[in-house]
Backbone as CSV, one residue per row, in Angstrom:
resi,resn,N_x,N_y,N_z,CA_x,CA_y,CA_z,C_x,C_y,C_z
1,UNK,6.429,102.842,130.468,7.112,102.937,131.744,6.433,104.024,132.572
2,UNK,5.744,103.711,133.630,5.271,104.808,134.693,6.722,105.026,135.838
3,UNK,6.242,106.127,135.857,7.434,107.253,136.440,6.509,107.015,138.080
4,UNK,7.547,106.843,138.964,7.058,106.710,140.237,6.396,108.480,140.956
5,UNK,5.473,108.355,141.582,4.947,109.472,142.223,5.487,110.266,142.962
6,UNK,6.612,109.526,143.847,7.899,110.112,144.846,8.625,111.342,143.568
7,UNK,8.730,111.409,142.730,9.421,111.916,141.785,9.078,113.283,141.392
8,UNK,7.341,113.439,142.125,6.907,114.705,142.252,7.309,115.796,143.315
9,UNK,8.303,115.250,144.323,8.591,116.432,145.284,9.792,116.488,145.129
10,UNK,9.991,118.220,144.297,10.482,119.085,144.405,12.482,119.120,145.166
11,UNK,12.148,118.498,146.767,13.137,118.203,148.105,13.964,117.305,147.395
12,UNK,13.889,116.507,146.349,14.793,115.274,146.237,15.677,115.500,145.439
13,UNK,15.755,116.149,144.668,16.098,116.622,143.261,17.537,117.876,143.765
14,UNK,18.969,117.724,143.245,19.853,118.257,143.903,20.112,119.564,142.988
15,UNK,19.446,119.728,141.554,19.632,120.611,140.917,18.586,120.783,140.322
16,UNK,18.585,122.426,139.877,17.181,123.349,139.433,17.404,123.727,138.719
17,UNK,16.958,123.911,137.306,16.936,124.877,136.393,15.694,125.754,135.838
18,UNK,15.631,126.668,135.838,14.622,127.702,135.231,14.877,128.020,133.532
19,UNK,13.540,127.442,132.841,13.232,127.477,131.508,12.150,128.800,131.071
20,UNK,12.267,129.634,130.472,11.505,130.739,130.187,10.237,129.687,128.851
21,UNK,9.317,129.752,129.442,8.328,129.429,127.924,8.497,130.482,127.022
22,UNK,7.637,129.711,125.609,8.057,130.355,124.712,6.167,130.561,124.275
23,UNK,5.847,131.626,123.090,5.067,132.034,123.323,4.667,131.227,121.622
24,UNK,5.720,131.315,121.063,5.467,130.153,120.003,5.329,128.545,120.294
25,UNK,5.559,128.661,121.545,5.358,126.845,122.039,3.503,126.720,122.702
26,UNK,2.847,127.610,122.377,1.383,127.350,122.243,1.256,126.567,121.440
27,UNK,-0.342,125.736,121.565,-1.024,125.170,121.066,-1.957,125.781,120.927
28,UNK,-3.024,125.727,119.906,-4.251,126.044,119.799,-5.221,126.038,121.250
29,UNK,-5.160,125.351,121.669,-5.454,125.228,123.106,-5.088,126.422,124.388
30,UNK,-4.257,126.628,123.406,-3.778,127.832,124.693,-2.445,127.410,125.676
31,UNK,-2.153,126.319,125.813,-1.056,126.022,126.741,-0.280,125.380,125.564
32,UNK,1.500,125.395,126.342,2.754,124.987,125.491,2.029,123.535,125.180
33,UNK,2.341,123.009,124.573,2.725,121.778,123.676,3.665,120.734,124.197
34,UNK,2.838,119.297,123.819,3.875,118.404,124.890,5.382,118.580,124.060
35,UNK,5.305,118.760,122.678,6.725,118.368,122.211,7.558,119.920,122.485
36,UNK,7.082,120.996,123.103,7.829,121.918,123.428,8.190,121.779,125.034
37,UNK,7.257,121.250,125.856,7.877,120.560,127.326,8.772,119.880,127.158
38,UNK,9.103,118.743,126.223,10.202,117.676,125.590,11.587,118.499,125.803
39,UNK,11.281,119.742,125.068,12.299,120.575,124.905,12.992,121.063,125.910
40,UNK,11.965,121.439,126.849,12.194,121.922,127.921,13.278,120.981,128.654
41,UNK,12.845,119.868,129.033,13.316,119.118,129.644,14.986,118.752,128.990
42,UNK,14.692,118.453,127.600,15.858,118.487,126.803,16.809,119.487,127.461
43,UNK,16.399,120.696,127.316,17.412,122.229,127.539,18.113,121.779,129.021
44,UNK,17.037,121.497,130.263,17.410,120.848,131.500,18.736,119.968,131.808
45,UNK,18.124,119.163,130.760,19.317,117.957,130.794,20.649,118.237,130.017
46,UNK,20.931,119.677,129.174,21.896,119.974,128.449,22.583,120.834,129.815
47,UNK,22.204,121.599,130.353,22.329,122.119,131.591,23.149,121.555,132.655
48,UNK,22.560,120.242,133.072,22.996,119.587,133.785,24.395,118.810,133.610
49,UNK,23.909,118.725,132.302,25.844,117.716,131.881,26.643,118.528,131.488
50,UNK,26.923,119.804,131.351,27.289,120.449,131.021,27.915,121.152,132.399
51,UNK,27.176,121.231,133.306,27.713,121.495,135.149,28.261,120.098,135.578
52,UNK,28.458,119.111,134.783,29.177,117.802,135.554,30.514,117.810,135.108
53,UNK,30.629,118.592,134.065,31.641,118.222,132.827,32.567,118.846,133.788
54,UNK,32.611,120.166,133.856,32.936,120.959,134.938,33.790,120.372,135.947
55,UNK,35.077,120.585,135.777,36.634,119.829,136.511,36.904,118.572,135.830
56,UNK,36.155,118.011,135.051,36.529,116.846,134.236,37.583,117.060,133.078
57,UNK,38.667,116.236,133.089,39.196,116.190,131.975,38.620,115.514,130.135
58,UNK,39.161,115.912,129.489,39.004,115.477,128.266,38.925,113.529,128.099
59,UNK,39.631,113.094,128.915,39.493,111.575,128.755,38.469,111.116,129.477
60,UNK,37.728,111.641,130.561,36.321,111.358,131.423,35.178,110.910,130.888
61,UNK,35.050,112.000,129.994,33.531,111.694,129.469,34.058,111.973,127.842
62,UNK,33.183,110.889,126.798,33.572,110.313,125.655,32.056,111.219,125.037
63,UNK,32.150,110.960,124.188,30.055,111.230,123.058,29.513,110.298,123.873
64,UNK,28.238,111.346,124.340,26.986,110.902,124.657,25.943,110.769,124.163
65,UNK,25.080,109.533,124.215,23.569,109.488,123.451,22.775,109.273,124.391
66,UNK,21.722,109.415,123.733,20.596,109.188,124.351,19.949,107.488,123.842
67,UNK,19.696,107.275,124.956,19.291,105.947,124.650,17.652,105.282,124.799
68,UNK,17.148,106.263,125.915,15.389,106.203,126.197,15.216,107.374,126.961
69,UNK,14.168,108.260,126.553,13.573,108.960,126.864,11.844,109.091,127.002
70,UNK,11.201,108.927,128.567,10.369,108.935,129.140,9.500,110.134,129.376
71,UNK,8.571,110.422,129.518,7.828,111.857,129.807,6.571,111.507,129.850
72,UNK,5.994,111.926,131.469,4.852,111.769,132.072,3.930,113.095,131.915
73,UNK,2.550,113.333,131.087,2.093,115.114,131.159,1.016,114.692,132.470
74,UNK,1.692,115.787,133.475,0.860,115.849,134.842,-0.434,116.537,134.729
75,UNK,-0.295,117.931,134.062,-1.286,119.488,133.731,-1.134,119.901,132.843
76,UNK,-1.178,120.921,132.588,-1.044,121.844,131.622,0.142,122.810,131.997
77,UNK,0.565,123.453,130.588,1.914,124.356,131.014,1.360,125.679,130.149
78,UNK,1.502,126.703,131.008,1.237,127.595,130.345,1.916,128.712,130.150
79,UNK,2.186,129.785,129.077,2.849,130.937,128.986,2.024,131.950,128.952
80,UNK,3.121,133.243,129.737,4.016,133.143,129.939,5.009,132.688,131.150
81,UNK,4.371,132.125,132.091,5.043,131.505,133.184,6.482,131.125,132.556
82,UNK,7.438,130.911,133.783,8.574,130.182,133.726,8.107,128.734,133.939
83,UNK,9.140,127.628,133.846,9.256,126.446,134.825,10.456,126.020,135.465
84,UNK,10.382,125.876,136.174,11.494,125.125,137.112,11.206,123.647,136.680
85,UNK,12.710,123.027,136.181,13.036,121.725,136.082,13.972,121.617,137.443
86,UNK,13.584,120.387,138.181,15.038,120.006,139.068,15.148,118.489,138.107
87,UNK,16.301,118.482,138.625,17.536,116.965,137.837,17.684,116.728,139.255
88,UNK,18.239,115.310,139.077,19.155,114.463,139.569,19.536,113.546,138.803
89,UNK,20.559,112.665,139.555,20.668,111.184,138.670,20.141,109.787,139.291
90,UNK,19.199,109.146,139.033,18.716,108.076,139.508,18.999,106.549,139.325
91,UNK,20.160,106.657,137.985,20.815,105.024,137.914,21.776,105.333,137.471
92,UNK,22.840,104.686,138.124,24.262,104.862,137.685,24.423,103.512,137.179
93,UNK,25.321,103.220,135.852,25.371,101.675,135.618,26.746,101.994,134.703
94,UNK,26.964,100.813,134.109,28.738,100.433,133.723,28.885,101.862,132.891
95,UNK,27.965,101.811,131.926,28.362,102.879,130.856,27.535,103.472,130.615
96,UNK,26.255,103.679,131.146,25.113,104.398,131.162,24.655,104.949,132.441
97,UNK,23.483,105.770,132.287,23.095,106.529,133.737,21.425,107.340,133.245
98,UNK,20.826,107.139,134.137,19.483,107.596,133.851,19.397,109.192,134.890
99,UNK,18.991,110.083,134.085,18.788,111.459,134.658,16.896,111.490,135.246
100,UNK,16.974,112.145,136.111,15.457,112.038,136.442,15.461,113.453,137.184
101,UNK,14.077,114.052,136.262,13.664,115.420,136.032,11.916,115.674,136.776
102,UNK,11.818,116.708,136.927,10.317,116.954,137.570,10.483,118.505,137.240
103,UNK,9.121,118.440,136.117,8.827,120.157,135.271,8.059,120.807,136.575
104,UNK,8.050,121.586,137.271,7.346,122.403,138.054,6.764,123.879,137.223
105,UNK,5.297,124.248,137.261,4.895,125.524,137.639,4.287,126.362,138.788
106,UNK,4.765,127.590,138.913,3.838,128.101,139.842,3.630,127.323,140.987
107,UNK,4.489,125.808,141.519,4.884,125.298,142.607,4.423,124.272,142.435
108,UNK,3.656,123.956,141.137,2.663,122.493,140.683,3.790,121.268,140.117
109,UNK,3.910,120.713,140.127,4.655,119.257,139.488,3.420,119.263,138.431
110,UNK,3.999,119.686,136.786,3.424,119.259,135.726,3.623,118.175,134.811
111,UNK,4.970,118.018,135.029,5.309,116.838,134.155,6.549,116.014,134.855
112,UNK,7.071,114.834,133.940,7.859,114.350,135.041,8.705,113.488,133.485
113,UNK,10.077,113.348,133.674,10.915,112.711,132.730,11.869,111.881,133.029
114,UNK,12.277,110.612,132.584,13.380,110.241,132.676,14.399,109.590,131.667
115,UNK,15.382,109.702,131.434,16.201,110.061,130.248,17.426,108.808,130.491
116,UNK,17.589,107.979,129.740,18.770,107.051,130.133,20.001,107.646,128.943
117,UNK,20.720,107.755,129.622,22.436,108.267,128.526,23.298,107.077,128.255
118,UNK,23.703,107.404,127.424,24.909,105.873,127.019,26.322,106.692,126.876
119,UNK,27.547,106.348,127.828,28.546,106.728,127.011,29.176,106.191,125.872
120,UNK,29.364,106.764,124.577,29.745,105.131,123.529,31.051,106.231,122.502
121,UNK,31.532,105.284,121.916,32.168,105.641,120.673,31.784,105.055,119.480
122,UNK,32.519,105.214,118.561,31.761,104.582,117.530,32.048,103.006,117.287
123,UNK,32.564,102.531,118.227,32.771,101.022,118.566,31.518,100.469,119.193
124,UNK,31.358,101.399,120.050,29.890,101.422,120.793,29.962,101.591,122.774
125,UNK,29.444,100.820,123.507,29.349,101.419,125.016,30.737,101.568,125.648
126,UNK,31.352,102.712,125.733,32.462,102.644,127.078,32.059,102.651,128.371
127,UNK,32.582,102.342,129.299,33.038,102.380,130.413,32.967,103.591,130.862
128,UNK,32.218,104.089,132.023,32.196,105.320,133.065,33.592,105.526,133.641
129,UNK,34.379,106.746,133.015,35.634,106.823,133.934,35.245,106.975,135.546
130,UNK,36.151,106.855,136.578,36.083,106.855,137.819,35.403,108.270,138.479
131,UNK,36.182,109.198,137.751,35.896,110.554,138.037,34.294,110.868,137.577
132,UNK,34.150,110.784,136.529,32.646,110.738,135.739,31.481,110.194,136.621
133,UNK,31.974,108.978,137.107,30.926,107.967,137.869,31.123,109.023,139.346
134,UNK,31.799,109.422,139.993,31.955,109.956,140.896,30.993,111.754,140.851
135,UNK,31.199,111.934,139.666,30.408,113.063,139.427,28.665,112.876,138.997
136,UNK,28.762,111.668,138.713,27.088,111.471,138.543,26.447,111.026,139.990
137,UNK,27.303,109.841,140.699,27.020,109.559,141.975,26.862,110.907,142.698
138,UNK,27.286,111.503,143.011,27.112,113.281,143.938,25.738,113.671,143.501
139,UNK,25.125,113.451,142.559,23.794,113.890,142.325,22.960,112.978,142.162
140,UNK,23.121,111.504,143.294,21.944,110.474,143.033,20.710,110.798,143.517
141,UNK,19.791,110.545,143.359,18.513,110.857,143.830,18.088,109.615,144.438
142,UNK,17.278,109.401,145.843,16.750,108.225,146.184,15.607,108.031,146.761
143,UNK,14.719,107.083,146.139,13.223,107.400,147.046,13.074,107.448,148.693
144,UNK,12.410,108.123,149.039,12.178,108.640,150.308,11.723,107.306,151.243
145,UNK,12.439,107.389,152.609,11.932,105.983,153.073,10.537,106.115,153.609
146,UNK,9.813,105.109,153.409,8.168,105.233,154.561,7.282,104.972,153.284
């Protein structure tokens, strides 16, 4: 799955988070490691649902999985720099929703992710409560017209 190019600016994206690298997430190479960017992005997206949850009641949102996870390497990431992840949400659907991320350094778009969630029980997919869907909608992201 290629991640669209619009996805590199920064403007679209309604939330930011700042990730400190880690100095054990080198590679021999000298820059972090794709499976420690993974992380990164991971930490991002724990971030983010975690600020949605936020005024939701206990019956809203059920166990979440992960269902596909995407990741584009733009550059290189290096420490000790920070990165700025911004989120949004880019598909809202019955019982699932895709998060869409862009790793920034030093003002560069390095990497780029997108993450589909499932709400389920152990029956399997529920239903987006009203409120839930209303809280993912507030942070849709949409490609730029032109």
């Amino acid at each position: 799955m290629k991640l669209p190019a619009w996805r590199q600016d920064r403007a679209i994206y309604p939330k930011m988070f700042q990730i400190q690298t880690r100095y054990r997430d080198q590679d021999v190479l000298g820059h972090v490691n794709n499976i420690s960017q993974s992380a990164y992005f991971d930490e991002a997206r724990e971030k983010l649902m975690r600020s949605l949850r936020v005024g939701l009641g206990d019956d809203d949102i059920t166990r979440i999985v992960t269902a596909q996870t995407t990741v584009a390497f733009l550059a290189e990431v290096f420490h000790p720099d920070m990165v700025d992840i911004a989120a949004g949400i880019s598909r809202v659907g019955h019982s699932s929703w895709e998060i869409a991320q862009a790793m920034f350094q030093n003002g560069r778009c390095v990497a780029l992710a997108a993450t589909t969630l499932v709400q389920a029980t152990a029956e399997g997919a529920q239903p987006l409560s009203p409120a839930f869907r209303a809280a993912l909608e507030a942070l849709t992201i949409d490609e730029p017209a032109g």
